[in-house]
N, C-alpha and C positions, 0 to 999 in steps of 0.2 A: 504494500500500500504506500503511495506517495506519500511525501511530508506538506506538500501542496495542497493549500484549502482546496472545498470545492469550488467553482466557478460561475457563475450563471449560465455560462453555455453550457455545464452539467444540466444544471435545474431546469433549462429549456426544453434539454434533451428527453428528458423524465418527463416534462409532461406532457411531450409527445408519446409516450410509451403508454401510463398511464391513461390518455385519452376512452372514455369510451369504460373504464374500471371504476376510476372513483370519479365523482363528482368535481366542477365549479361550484362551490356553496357558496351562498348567498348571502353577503352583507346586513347585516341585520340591526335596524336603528335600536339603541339601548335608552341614551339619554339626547337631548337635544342639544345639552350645552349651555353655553360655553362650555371647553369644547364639543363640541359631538362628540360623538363615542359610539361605535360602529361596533357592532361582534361578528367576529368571522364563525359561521355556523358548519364546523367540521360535524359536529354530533349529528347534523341531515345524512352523513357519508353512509356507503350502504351498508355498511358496518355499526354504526352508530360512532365513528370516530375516525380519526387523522391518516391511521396506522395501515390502511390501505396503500395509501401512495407508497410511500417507503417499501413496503412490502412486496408490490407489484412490482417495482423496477429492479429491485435484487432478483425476483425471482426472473422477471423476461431476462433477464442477462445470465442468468446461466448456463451452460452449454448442456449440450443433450447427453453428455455422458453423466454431467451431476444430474438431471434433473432425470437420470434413471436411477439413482442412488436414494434420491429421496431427500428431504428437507428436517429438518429440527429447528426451535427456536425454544428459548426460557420466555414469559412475560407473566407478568399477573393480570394479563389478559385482552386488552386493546391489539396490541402484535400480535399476541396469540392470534386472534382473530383476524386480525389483518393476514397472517402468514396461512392462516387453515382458508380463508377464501381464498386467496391467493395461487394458493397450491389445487385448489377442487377446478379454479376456473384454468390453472395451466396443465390440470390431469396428470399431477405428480403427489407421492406419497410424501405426507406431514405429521410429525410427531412434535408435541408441543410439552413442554416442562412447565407446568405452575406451581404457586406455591399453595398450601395447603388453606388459607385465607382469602383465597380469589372468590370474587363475587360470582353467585351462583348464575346469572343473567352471563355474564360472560362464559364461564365453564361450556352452560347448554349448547349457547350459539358457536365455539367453537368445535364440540361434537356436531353440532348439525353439518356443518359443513365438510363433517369424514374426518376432521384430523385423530390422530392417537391421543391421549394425553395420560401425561407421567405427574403425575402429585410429589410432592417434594414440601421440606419443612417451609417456611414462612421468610428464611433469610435468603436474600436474593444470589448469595454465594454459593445457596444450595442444589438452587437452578442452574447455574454454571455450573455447577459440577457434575450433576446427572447430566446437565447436556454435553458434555465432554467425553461421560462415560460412553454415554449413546452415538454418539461420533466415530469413537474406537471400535463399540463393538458393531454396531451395524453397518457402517462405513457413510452415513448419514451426512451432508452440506449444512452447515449453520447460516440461517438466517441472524445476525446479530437483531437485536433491539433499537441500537443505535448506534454502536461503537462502529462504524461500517458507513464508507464515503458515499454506497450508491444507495442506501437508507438516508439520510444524509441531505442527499440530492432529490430525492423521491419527497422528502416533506419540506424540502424546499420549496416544492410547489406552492403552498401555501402562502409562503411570501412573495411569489412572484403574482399569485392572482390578486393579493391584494395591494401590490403596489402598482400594477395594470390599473386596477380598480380604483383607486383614492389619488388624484391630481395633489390634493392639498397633503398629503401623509403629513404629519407630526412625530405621531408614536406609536411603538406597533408595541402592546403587551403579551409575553408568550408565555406560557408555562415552563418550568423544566425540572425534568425527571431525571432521563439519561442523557439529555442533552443534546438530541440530531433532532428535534426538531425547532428549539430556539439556532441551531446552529444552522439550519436550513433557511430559517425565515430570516435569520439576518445577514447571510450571503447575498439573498434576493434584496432586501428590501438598502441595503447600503449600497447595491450598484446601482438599483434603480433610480431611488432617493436618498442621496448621499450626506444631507442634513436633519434627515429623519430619525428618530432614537429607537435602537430597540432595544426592554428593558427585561429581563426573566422576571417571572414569579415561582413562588416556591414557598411552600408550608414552614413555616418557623420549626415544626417539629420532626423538617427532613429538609432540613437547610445544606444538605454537602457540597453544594456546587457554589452557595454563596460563600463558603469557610473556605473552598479551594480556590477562589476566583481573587481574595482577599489574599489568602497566601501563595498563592503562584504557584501551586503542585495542587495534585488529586490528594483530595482528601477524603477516605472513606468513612464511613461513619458505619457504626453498628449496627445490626438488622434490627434488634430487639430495641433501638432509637428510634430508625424510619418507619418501621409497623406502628406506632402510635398516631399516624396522621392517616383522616378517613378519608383522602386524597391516594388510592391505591395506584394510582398512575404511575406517581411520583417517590414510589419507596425506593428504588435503588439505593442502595449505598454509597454510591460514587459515578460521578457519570463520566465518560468512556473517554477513551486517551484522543481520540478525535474530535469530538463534541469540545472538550479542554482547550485543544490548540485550535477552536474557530472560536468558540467564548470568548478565551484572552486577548481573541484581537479583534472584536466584533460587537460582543455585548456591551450596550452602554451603563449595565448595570443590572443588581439584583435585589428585589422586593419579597420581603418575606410576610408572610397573610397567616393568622392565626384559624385555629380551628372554628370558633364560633364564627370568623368573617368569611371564610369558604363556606360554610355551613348556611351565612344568609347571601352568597352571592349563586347559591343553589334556586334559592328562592327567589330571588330577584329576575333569574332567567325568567323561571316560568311566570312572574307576576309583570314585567315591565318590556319584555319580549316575546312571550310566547313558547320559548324553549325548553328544552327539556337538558338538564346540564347534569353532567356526572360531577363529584366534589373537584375529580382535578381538574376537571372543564372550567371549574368554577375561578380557578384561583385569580383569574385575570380580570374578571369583575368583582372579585373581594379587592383586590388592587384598585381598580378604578372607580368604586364607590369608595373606599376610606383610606386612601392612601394618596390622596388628590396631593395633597401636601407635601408629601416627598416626591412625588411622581412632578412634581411644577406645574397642575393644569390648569391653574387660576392665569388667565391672561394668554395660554397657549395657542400661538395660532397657526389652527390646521387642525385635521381629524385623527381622532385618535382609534384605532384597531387595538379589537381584544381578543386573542382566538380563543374559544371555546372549542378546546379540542375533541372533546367527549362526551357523552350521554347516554352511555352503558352503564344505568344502576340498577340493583334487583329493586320492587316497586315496593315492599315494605317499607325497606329502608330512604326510598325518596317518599314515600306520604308525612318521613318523619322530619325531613330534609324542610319540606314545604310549612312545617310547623315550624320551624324553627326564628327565633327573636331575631331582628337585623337593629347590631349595635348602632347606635346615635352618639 
């Protein structure tokens, strides 16, 4: 793998590839402003999330000997699902590692769509591990999660439609978890719009990419840390040696969003949008309702994008979501 960001003519390329798999979603007005505030609705994807793109463009690029071999991927479950469709529509065998606390809505839809799946403890290093084992002994192709250039470039689409999209960009808010898809959209969104900020969010209580981005190396943090945030998107440990070297030279910064304010930017989807938001869907309008103030949106001029990467929740636990208080 190069040491070479990716490029936009990558992220071009991918959404040529892509075309026709996942979705252009749809800009979705949140607030009116000052500034506006746009949400990029990934949760419409026919997955219910982002993880399609990425997933599609690793998979059409592999050659016909790997893709007799068959696929693997670890996720707690958005990739998963991205890589079990992925693999049903390229008519190659996928086996997927989750951790034992993946939400039961994601599990299902990843069995519907034929993958195998391997259950594993709750720490994300446990998932690597079975998925290594499974490599060895089946002779299996790993789909990364994000550590991986053409995952990477694949949800860089993201940034590229909406910086097609938005004349006035300002600020693009992304989530981050493993880090190719803030690492994607700000590839796109710095070439397109070179004065526009893109800023992560990320759960105070699985902050590692804000402590590594601060100290200039990966910094992993414990499993039994990041399973405390109901943001299961975003538990990684540490996000990937790629995602690292596009962050450090790309992100304009990282916002970190508490449990109760993911909790009411769940609800604020469905009350002021219309949508339907998974908790790490959520984090980027927990940011842009109460973090205006670090964020600088008093007086900002231009529109501000929030992607909404997800909306794969089991429905018990969103009826509670939907109760839930949004701090003043």
């Amino acid at each position: 793998m190069s040491d070479a960001l990716v490029g936009l003519e990558d992220i071009r390329a991918a959404a040529e590839r892509i075309r026709g798999v996942a979705l252009r979603t749809p800009l979705v007005p949140f607030t009116a402003g000052p500034p506006p505030v746009l949400l990029k609705a990934e949760s419409l994807q026919p997955i219910g999330a982002f993880k399609i793109r990425g997933a599609w463009n690793a998979i059409a690029q592999l050659t016909e000997a790997e893709r007799r071999r068959g696929v693997v991927t670890h996720s707690s479950g958005n990739h998963a699902q991205g890589v079990a469709r992925a693999a049903r529509l390229a008519g190659i065998r996928a086996v997927v590692v989750m951790p034992a606390d993946a939400p039961a809505v994601k599990r299902a839809r990843v069995e519907a769509d034929g993958a195998e799946i391997v259950t594993v403890a709750v720490e994300s290093g446990a998932r690597e591990a079975m998925a290594d084992r499974l490599i060895a002994e089946r002779g299996l192709v790993l789909v990364p999660p994000y550590d991986d250039d053409r995952i990477i470039a694949g949800q860089g689409t993201v940034g590229l439609e909406i910086a097609e999209d938005v004349a006035d960009l300002a600020l693009v808010l992304v989530p981050v978890g493993g880090g190719g898809l803030a690492s994607g959209v700000a590839v796109a969104v710095k070439a397109l719009h070179p004065r526009a900020r893109v800023v992560g969010v990320e759960p105070e209580l699985a902050a590692d990419a804000a402590e590594s981005l601060r100290a200039g190396r990966i910094v992993r943090w414990d499993g039994a840390l990041t399973a405390r945030t109901i943001a299961d998107g975003t538990r990684s440990q540490a996000i990937g040696r790629r995602p690292f070297a596009h962050l450090s030279h790309l992100l304009d910064g990282i916002v970190t969003v508490s449990e109760a304010e993911i909790a009411a930017g769940v609800r604020l989807a469905a009350e002021e949008s219309r949508l339907v938001a998974e908790p790490s869907g959520a984090l980027t309008i927990a940011a842009a309702r109460f973090h205006g103030g670090e964020l600088g949106l008093a007086g900002l001029a231009g529109t501000v994008v929030a992607v909404v990467s997800g909306g794969n929740v089991d429905p018990a636990r969103y009826r509670e979501l939907l109760a839930s208080p949004v701090p003043v």
